[in-house]
Structures are given as structure tokens and as C-alpha cells.
N, C-alpha and C positions, 0 to 999 in steps of 0.2 A: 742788330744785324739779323737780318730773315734767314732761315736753315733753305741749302736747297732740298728742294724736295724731287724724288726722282717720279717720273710717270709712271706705274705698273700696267701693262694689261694682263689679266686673267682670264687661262683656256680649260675649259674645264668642264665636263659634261653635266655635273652634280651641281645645282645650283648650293647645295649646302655646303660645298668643299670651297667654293668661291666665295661664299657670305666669310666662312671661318676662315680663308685666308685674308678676306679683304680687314674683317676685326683686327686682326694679327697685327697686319701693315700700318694699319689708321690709328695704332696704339706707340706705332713709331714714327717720330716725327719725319724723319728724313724721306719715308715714303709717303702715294698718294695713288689711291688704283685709280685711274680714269675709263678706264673700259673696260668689258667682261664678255666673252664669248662663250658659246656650250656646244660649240662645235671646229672640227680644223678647217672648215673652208670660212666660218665666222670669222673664225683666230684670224688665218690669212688676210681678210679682208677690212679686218680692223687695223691691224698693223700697218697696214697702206694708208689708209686713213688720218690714224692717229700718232701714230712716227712715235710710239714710248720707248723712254728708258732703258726698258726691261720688259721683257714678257714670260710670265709665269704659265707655263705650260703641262697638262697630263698629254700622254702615248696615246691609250687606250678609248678613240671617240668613234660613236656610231660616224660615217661618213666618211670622209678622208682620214681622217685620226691625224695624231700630232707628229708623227714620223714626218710622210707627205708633210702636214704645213708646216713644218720646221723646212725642210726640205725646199720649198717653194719661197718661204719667206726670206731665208739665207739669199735664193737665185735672186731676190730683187732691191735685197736691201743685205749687201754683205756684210755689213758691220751690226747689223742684230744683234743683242745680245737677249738671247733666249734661256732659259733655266728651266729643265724639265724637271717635275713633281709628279714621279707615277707611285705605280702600286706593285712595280717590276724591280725585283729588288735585285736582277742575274746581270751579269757582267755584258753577254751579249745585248741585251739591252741597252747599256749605258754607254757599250763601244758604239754602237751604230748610232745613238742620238750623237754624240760627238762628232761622229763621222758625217751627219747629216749637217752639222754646225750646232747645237747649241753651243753654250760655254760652258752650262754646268748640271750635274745631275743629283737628285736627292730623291730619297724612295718618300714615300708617304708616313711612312711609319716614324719616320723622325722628328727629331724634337724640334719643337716651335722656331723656337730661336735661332737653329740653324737655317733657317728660311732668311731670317733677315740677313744672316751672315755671309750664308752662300747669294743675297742679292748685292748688298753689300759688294763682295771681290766682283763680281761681275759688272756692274756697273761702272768698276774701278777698272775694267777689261782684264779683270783675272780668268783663270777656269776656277770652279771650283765642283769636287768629288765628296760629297759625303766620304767620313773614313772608311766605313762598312764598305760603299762601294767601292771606292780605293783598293780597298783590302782584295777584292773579288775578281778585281781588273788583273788587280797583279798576279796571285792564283793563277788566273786562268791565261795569264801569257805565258806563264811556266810550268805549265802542265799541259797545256793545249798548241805545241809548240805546229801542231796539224790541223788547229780546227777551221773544217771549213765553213763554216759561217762567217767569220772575217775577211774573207774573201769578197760576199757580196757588197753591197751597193746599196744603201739606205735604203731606195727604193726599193731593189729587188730583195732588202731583207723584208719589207712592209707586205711582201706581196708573198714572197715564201710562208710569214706566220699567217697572213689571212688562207693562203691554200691549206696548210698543216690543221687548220680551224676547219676544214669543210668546206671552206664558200667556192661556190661555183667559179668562171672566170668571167661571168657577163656581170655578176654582184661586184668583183674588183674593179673592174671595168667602171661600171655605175658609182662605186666609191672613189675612185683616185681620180675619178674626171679624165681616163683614161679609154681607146678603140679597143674593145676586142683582141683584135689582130697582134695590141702592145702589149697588152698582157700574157696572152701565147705565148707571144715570142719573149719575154721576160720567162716564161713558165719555163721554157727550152733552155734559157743559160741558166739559170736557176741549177735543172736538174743534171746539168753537164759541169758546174762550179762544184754543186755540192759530191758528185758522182754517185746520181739515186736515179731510180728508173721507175718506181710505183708512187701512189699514192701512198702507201704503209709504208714504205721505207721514210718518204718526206716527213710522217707523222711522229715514226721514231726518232727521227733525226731533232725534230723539233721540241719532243718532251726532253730528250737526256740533255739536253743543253738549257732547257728551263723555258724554250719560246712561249710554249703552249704548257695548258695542265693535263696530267695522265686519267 
């Protein structure tokens, strides 16, 4: 009897972080990466393409970044099952990929083997949380019983951490494959959700919550 083997694609801007996860996977029979991206409109566009499995995905890419194509790939193929692998190890982060649709999330820093695990439940259509993030989710529901970050919108969380970073709004613009005029106006309920009125209040708002680094 033949093992099925499930399809991976990998998104990821490092081609070294994709070579070391593709070793990983091809060292377990049950998986097999067939595509690799190093970019979120790539990811996006391969996913169309190649209908996988599973798609192993980082946050953090020059371009659209994996927020957006998680976000866009969910809108055309609902049943995705996407697993993000950042380097974001804060609870706001792992709420919002959820909320965008992955199924599961694991910081980078963890161990190998959980990679196969957490593909594993998800291809099973589990969710799965590394425990550390787990841990961090529930924290900050209980402490954070006001935070307004959870309030936004995948999108407009994608677009709050790129303004908090400095970038202009015609750079957002150019990245999300989004008018000008939509980003504005995202900038506007942004600063009415969050209820901040400057550029330094947005940037505080974004370190003490972990978006961005101080």
C-alpha cells in the first residue's frame, strides 16, 4: 500500500528557511513540497495554480506579505488550509492570522518536529497553536480584556503594523495592490478603532503590544 502523501507549498522570502523546511518534510514520508514561493502575491498565485494540501506560510514578506495572501487566498479558495511559520512570536499576531483564516500558527523558533505535527492536524482540518502561542493567546484575553487591536480586520491590522513601521501610504498602496484613496480611508478607521490621532501615538500603540520593535 502507497503512504498518501500530502502537497505542501512553501511561502517564504528566505530561500534557506524553504530549502530547511523542504529537508524536514522530504525526510517524512507522508509529505511532498511541490511549490515554493518568496513572495505573498507568488504564495497567492501558486496556490491558484497548484490547489496544495497545505501551505506553509511566513507573515513578514517584502510585497504583499503573508497577512494579505493569506487573506486573499482564504477569499478564493475557503477551505485553504494555510499554517503560518513566522518569526512573530506575540499573540496579536497569531490572533489576526487566524482571523485572516490560517488554521494554524508556530513561531519559528520551534522545534522541528512540531512542524510536522501542527501539518499533520491541519491537513486533518484541525487548528493547531504551538503551546507557547496558546499560552500567549490566553494571557492576553485575560488581561487585555480592552485591547484594541482585536478589533481590527486582518487587513487593517496589515496596514496599521506597515504605518507604525514608517511606510508612507502610496508604499502600502504599491504593496497590498491596493488605490491610494483605500488605504486613507483604512488609515481613518484604523485611527477611530484604535482611538489615536498622531503618528507617535500609532507607534506606541504598536510596540507595547509587540506589532513592531522599540
Amino acid at each position: 500500500m502507497s503512504t498518501i502523501r500530502f502537497r505542501i507549498l512553501l511561502v517564504d522570502d528566505h530561500a534557506v528557511v524553504r530549502s530547511g523546511i523542504r529537508r524536514l518534510l522530504e525526510q517524512h514520508t507522508g509529505f511532498e513540497v511541490t511549490a515554493e514561493a518568496d513572495s505573498g502575491e507568488r504564495g497567492y498565485q501558486l496556490f491558484g495554480e497548484t490547489l496544495p494540501d497545505a501551505a506553509v506560510m511566513d507573515l513578514t514578506m517584502p510585497g504583499m506579505g503573508g497577512m494579505e495572501a493569506i487573506r486573499r487566498i482564504i477569499a478564493r479558495h475557503p477551505a485553504a488550509k494555510l499554517l503560518v511559520l513566522s518569526m512573530h512570536e506575540n499573540a496579536a499576531f497569531a490572533n489576526q492570522a487566524l482571523k485572516a483564516g490560517a488554521k494554524g500558527y508556530l513561531a519559528k523558533s520551534s522545534l522541528a518536529e512540531e512542524l510536522v505535527d501542527a501539518l499533520q492536524a491541519i491537513v486533518r482540518g484541525k487548528t493547531y497553536l504551538s503551546p507557547e502561542i496558546a499560552r500567549k493567546i490566553a494571557m492576553q484575553t485575560l488581561q487585555d480584556k480592552g485591547d484594541p487591536i482585536q478589533q481590527l480586520s486582518a487587513r487593517e491590522f496589515e496596514i496599521f503594523r506597515l504605518l507604525a513601521e514608517g511606510k508612507e501610504t502610496e508604499d502600502i498602496a504599491l504593496a497590498l495592490k491596493l488605490s491610494g484613496k483605500t488605504v486613507a480611508n483604512y488609515q481613518t478607521t484604523i485611527k477611530q478603532k484604535l482611538g489615536i490621532n498622531s503618528p507617535v501615538e500609532m507607534v506606541r500603540l504598536a510596540i507595547r503590544h509587540g506589532v513592531i520593535e522599540s
